[in-house]
N, C-alpha and C positions, 0 to 999 in steps of 0.2 A: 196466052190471055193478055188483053190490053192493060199494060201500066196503068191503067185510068179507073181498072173497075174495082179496085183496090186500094185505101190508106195505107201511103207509106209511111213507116216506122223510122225512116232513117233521118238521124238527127242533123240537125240545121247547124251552121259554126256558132247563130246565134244562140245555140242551147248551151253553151258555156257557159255557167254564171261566175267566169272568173274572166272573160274577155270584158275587154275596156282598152284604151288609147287613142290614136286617130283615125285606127280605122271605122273601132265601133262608132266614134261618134260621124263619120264623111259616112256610113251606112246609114244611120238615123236618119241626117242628114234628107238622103236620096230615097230612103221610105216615107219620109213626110212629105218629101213632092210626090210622088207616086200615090199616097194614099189623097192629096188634096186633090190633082187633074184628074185621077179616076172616080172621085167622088164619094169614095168611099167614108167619108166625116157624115155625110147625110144619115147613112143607113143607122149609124149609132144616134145621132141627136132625135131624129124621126122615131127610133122607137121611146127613149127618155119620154117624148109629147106624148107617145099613145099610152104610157103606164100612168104618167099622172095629168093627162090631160089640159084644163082649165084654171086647174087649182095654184092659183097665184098666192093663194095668203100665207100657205107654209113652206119654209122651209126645207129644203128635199137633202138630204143627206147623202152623196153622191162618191163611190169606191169605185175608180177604174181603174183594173186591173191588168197585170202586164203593161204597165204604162210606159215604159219605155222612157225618152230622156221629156215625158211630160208633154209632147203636139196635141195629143187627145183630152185633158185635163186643161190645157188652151184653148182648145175649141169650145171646148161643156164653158167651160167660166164667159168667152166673149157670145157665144150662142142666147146660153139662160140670160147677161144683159140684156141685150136684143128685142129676146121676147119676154122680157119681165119677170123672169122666174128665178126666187131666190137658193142657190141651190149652193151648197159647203161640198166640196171636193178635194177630196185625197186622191193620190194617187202612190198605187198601190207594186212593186216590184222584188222580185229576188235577189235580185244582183243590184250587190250595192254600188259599184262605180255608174250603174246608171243611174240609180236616183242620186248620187253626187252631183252627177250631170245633171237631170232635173231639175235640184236644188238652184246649180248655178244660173241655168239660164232661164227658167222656167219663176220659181221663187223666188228668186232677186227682184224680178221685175212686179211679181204677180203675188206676197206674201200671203195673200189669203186663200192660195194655191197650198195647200199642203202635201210635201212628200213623205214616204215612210218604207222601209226593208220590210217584208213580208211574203209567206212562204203559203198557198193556196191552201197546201196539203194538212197543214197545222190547224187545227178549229178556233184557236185565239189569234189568228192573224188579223184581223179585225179587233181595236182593246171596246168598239159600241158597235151594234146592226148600223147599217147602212141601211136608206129606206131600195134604193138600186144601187146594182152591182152592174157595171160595164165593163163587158170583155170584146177589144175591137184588135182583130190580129194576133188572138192568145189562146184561142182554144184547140188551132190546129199544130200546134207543138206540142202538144199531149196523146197518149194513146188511147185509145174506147176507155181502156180498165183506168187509167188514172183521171179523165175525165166523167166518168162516172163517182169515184169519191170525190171532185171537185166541186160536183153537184152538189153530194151531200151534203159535203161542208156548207157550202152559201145557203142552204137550206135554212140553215140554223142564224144565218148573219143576217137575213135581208127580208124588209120588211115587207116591201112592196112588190118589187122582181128583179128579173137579171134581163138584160139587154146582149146578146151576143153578133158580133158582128163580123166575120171571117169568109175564107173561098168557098167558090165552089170548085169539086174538082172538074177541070172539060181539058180538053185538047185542046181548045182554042182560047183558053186562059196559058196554059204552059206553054206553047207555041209563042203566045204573042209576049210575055214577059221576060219568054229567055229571049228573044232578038231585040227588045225594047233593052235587057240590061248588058246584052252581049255590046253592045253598039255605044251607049249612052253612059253608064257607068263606070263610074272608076273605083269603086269597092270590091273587092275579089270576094268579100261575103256577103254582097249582094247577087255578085253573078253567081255566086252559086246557092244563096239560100232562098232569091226569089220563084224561079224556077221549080227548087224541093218543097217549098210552103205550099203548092201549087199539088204537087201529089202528095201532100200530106193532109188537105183539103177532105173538104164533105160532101155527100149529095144528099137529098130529102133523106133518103133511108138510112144514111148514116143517123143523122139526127136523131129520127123517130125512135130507131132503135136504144139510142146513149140515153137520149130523155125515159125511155120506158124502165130501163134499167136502173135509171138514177129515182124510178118512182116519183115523176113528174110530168102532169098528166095532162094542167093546163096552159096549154103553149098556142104560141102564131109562129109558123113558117113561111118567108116570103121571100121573094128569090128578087135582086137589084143590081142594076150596074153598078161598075162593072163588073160581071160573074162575084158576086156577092149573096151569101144567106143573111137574116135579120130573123135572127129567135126571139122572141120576145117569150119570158118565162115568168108565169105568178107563182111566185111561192113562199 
């Protein structure tokens, strides 16, 4: 049976929530290029517009989650300038050496950027609802059964919806990341966890199935370069 028609389960080095030093951050590093030339910052801002559309006068309350050392809580902060939208942003992780990192390079510059240690699994990881919840490269490090209770949880945090924004699984995603990082990188947990993100990834039916499970019913599925899904969830 093809490797491809299947989520795999086997864990990324980045699953450690006790790694940290130079490698993790020359890996961040190399996934923030990666995530800007492939495009993938669109898929997440693009769905933020379609949940709250036009509405400039409030305030949006803004939880992105697995935020990692803060690129994507960058993007949401210079993006909502941009187009006029005033929107309060946390950013949300488990491992605290990276929201250190965060803090330093991300908050120093940017204090109205806020970081904060937080565990998905807990129902008080959030201390107020978020009106959206942003998962961009966090939901395929989890299994069906643990993101099915992740669902849960945000159910009860968020006011408006959940933005997700992750792989798809193909062969010519896995193909072209492991010789893009085999070649180009110099993080040994890139070359090996960009390639495993890649079959730990989703296709529509993965989806349909996690969200029916999680007892959420009204969703958009759309499929974006490169090899990208954008869930957009009301709940």
């Amino acid at each position: 049976m093809s490797k491809f028609a299947h989520r795999s389960y086997t864990k990324e080095l980045m699953d450690d929530l006790q790694c940290s030093g130079k490698e993790l951050e020359q890996t961040l590093r190399e996934l923030r290029t990666i995530n800007r030339l492939l495009g993938g910052n669109r898929v997440t801002t693009s769905g933020i517009q379609y949940l709250i559309g036009k509405n400039r006068q409030k305030t949006h309350r803004i939880a992105d989650l697995g935020c990692g050392r803060g690129d994507m809580a960058l993007v949401l902060k210079k993006w909502g300038d941009r187009n006029r939208y005033s929107l309060e942003i946390t950013g949300i992780d488990a491992n605290p050496h990276i929201i250190s990192l965060a803090r330093e390079t991300i908050q120093s510059r940017y204090p109205e950027i806020q970081f904060r240690v937080g565990n998905v699994f807990e129902k008080d990881f959030l201390k107020t609802p978020a009106d959206i919840q942003t998962c961009t490269l966090f939901t395929h490090h989890f299994t069906d059964e643990e993101l099915v209770q992740i669902l849960c949880n945000l159910k009860d945090t968020t006011r408006i919806g959940l933005v997700i924004n992750d792989l798809h699984r193909h062969f010519l995603a896995y193909y072209s990341i492991k010789w893009l990082t085999a070649v180009f990188s110099r993080s040994r947990m890139v070359k090996n966890d960009a390639p495993l993100s890649v079959l730990r990834a989703f296709s529509r039916t993965d989806w349909e199935r996690i969200l029916a499970a999680a007892g959420i019913t009204t969703y958009k599925i759309s499929w974006h370069w490169a090899f990208r899904w954008q869930v957009i969830c009301w709940l």
